[in-house]
C-alpha positions as CSV (number, residue, x, y, z in Angstrom):
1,X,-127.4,110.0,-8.7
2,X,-130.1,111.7,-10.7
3,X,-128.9,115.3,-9.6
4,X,-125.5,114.6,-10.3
5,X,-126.5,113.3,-13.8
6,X,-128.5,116.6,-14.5
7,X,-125.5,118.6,-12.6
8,X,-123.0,117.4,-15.6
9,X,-125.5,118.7,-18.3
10,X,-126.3,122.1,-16.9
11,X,-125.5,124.8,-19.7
12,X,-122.4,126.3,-19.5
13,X,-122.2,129.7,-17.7
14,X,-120.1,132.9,-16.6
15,X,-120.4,135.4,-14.1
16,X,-118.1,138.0,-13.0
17,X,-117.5,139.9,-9.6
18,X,-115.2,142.1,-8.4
19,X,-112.9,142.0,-5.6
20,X,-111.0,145.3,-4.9
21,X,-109.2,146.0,-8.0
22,X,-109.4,142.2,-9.1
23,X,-112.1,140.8,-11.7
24,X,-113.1,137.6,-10.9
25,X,-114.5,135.3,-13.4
26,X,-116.8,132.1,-12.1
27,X,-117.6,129.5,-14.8
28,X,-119.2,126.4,-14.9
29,X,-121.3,123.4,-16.3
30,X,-120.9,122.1,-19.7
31,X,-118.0,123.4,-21.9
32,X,-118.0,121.4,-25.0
33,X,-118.1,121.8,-29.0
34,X,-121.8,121.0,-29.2
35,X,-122.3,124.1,-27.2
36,X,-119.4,126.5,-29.0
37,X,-122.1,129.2,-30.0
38,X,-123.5,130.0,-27.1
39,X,-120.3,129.5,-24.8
40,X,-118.7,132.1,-27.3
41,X,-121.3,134.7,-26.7
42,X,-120.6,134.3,-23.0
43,X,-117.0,135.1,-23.6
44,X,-117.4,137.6,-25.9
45,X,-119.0,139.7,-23.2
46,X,-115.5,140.2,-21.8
47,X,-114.0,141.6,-23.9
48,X,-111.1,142.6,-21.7
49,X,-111.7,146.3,-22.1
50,X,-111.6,147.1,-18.6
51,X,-109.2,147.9,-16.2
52,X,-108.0,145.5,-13.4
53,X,-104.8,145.0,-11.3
54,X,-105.7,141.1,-12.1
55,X,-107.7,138.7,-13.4
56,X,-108.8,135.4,-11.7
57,X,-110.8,132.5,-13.7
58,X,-112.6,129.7,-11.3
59,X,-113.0,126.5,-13.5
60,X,-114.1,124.9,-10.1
61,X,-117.5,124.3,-11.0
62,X,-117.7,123.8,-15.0
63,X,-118.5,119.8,-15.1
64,X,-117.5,119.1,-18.8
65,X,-114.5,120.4,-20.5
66,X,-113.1,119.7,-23.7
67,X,-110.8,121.3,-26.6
68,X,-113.2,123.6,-27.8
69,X,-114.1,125.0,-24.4
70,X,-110.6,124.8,-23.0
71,X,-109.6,127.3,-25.7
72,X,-112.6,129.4,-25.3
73,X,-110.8,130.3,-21.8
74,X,-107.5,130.5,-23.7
75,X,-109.0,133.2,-25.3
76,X,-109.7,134.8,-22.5
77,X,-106.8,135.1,-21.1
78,X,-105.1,136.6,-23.5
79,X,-107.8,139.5,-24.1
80,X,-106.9,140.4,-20.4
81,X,-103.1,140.9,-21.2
């Protein structure tokens, strides 16, 4: 119970791999407003300057979601169009 309680409130975070001529974006923890500036930086890094057949975003692991976040993903999608 105690690990899934600090599970829900891990900081939000993004990492990227490649697979073949696919990016692959993994997110997860917290995506909320009281953690816009930081998630924004994190998107910011992809900026989609790069050159991809296709883009995949996992959400399979972020644990909190809300507005703010959701559109912070919205974002990035359409920078990779």
């Amino acid at each position: 119970m105690v690990a899934e309680a600090q599970e829900l409130q891990q900081p939000g975070w993004l990492v990227s791999s490649r697979e073949g001529d696919r990016l692959v974006l993994r997110a997860g923890g917290v995506w909320v407003v009281a953690k816009i500036a930081e998630l924004d930086q994190l998107v910011a890094e992809f900026d989609g300057n790069v050159s991809f057949s296709s883009v995949r975003i996992d959400l399979s692991e972020v644990s909190q979601l809300d507005t703010s976040g959701a559109m912070l993903f919205y974002r990035m999608t359409k920078a990779f169009k």
